[in-house]
C-alpha positions in Angstrom: 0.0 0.0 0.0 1.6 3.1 -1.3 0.5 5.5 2.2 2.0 2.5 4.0 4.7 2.8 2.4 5.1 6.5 2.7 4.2 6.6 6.5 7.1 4.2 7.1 9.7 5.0 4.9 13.5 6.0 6.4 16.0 8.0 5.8 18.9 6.2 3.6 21.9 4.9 5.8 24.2 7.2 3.8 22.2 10.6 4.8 22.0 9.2 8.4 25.8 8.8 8.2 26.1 12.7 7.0 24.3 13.9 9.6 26.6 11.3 12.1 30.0 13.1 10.3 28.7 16.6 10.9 27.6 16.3 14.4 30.5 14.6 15.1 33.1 17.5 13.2 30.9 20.2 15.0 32.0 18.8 18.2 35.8 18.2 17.5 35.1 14.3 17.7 37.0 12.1 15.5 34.3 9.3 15.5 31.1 9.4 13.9 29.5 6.0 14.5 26.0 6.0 15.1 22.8 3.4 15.7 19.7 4.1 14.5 17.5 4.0 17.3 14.5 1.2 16.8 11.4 3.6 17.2 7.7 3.2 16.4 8.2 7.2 15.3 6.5 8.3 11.7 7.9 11.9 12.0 11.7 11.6 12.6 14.5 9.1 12.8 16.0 8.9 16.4 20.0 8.0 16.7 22.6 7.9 18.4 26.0 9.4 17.6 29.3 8.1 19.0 27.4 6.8 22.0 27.2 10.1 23.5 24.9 12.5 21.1 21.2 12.2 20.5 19.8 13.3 17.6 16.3 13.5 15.4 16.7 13.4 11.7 13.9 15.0 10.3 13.2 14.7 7.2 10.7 16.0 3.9 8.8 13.0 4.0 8.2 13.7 7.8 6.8 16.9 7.1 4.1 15.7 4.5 3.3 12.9 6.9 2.9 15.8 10.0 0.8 17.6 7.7 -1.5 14.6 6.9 -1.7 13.8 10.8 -2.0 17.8 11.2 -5.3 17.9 8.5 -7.2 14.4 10.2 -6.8 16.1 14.0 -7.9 19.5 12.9 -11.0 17.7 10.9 -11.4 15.7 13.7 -11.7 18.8 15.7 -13.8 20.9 13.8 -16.4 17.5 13.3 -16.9 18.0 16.9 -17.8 21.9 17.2 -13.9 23.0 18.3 -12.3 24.9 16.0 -8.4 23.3 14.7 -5.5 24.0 17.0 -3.2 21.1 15.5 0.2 23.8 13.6 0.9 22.4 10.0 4.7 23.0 9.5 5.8 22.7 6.2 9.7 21.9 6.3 11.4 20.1 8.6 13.5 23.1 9.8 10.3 24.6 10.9 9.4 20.9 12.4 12.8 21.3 14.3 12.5 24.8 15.3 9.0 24.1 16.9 10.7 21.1 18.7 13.3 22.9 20.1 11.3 25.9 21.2 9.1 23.3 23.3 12.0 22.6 25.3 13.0 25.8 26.2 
């Protein structure tokens, strides 16, 4: 099933691996071995860098799939007299930026 597909669709090993190198270089660390974390998670892909950084890969096709979960909970929403509260976000920085801003 092609929405299947989508929903559970990664990131490919050798983007992960990028993302491992340049965490690793902005921290002065020679090492940039990671594990992908084994997560039930449809909007990022969780791992672990050199055994000490954590980080969520977020990317495009986590932003279409947040904005398809974003449109059924607003609809849901306005089905049952509330109005939509549910944020679409349409790139992953502006994923990130919302995720690191309910942290602070």
């Amino acid at each position: 099933m092609p929405l299947r597909r989508l929903l559970r669709s990664s990131v490919p090993d050798e983007t992960l691996a990028a993302v491992a190198e340049e965490v690793a270089a902005r921290y002065g660390e020679p090492s940039s071995a990671f594990e992908r974390l084994e997560a039930n998670n449809w909007l990022s892909v969780p791992l672990v860098v050199d055994d000490r950084w954590f980080v969520k890969v977020i990317a495009d096709q986590h932003s279409l799939v947040h904005a398809l979960l974003t449109t059924g909970r607003n609809i849901g929403a306005f089905s049952s007299g509330t109005e939509g509260f549910f944020e679409h976000f349409s790139t992953p920085v502006e994923m990130a930026e919302h995720e690191l801003a309910a942290t602070e």
